[in-house]
C-alpha positions in Angstrom: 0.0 0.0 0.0 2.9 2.6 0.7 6.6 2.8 -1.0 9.2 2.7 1.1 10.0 6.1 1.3 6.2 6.9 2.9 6.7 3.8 5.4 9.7 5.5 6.3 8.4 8.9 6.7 5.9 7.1 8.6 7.6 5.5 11.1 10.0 8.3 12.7 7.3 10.6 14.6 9.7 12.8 15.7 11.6 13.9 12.8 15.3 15.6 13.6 17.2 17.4 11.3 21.3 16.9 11.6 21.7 20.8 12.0 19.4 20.7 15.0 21.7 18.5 16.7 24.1 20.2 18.7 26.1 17.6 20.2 27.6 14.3 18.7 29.8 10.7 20.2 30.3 8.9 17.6 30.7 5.2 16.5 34.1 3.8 18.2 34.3 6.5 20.6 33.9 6.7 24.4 32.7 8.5 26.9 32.2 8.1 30.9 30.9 10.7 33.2 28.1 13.7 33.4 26.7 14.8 30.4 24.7 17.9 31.0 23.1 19.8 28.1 20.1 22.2 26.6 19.8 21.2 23.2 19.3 18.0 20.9 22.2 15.4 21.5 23.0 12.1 19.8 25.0 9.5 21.0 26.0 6.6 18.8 29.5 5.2 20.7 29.8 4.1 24.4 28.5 6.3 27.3 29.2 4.9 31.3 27.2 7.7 33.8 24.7 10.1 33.8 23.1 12.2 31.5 20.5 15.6 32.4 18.8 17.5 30.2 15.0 19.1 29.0 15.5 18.5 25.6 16.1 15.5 23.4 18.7 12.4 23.2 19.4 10.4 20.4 20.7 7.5 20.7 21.9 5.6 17.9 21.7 1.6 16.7 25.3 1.3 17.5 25.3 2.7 20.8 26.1 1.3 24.1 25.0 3.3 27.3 25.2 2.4 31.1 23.3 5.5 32.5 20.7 6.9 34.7 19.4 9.3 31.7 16.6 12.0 33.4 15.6 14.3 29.5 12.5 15.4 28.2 12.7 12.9 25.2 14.8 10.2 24.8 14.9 8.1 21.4 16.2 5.2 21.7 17.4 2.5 18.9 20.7 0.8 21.0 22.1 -1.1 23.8 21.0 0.4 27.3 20.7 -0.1 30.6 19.9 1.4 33.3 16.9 3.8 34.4 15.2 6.8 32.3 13.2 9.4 33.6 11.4 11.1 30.5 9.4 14.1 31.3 8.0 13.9 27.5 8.6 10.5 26.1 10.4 7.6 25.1 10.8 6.2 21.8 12.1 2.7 21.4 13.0 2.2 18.0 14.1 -1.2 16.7 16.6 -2.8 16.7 16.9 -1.3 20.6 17.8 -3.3 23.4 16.5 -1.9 26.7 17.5 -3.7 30.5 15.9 -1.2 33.4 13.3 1.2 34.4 11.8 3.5 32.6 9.4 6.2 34.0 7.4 8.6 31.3 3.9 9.8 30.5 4.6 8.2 26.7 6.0 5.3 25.6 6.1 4.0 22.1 7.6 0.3 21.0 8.4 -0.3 17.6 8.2 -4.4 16.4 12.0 -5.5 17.1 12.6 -4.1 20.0 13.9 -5.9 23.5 12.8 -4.4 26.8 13.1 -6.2 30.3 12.5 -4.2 33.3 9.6 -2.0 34.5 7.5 0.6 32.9 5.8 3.6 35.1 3.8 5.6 32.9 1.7 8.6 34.9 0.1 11.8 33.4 2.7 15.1 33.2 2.6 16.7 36.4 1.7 13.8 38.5 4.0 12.9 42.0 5.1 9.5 41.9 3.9 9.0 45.3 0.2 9.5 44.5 -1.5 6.4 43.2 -4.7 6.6 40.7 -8.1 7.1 41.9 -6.7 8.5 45.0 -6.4 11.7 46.4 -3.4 13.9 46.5 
């Protein structure tokens, strides 16, 4: 029904252009510590720590991260593990391999993908400590 092209198009909701990433680890390279930034990063080599940020990370098929990550949107399509905090949402893209927690208000799983560990989703602006259908 559609060319490959339009599935394509299709399948990445969150289109990024490569000038609207500010930041980039690429294949082969290494990285261990705090990464702290504002804008759109991608990371497609090996990251050991933490990363912080409101805005987006990108992280690439050949990727391998140990992290806590806390973002606003995190797409994923490599090795993790760990736990992500998302304030927006996750995007696990095949072929992504996730082990840990993940906490967000959206989640999407593309066909492909590996995930073992938990899943918290609550709405934006709710406490983790207040359960549904209960008051604050």
């Amino acid at each position: 029904m559609f060319g490959k092209k339009e599935k394509e198009t299709m399948r990445k909701e969150t289109p990024i252009e490569k000038s609207e990433i500010k930041a980039f680890l690429g294949p082969g390279s290494q990285f261990e510590g705090k990464l702290v930034f504002n804008e759109i990063v991608r990371l497609d080599g090996a990251f050991r720590g933490e990363v912080t940020s409101r805005d987006t990370l990108i992280v690439g098929e050949s990727a391998d991260i140990q992290a806590d990550i806390e973002v606003g949107t995190l797409i994923l399509s490599g090795k993790f593990r760990g736990n992500i905090k998302a304030s927006g949402r996750v995007e696990l893209r095949a072929p992504a391999d996730v082990d840990g927690c993940i906490e967000t208000p959206a989640l999407s799983v593309e066909e492909g993908v590996t995930l073992n560990g938990t899943i918290t989703m609550k709405r934006s602006g709710q406490s983790a400590d207040v359960e549904p259908g209960k008051p604050a």
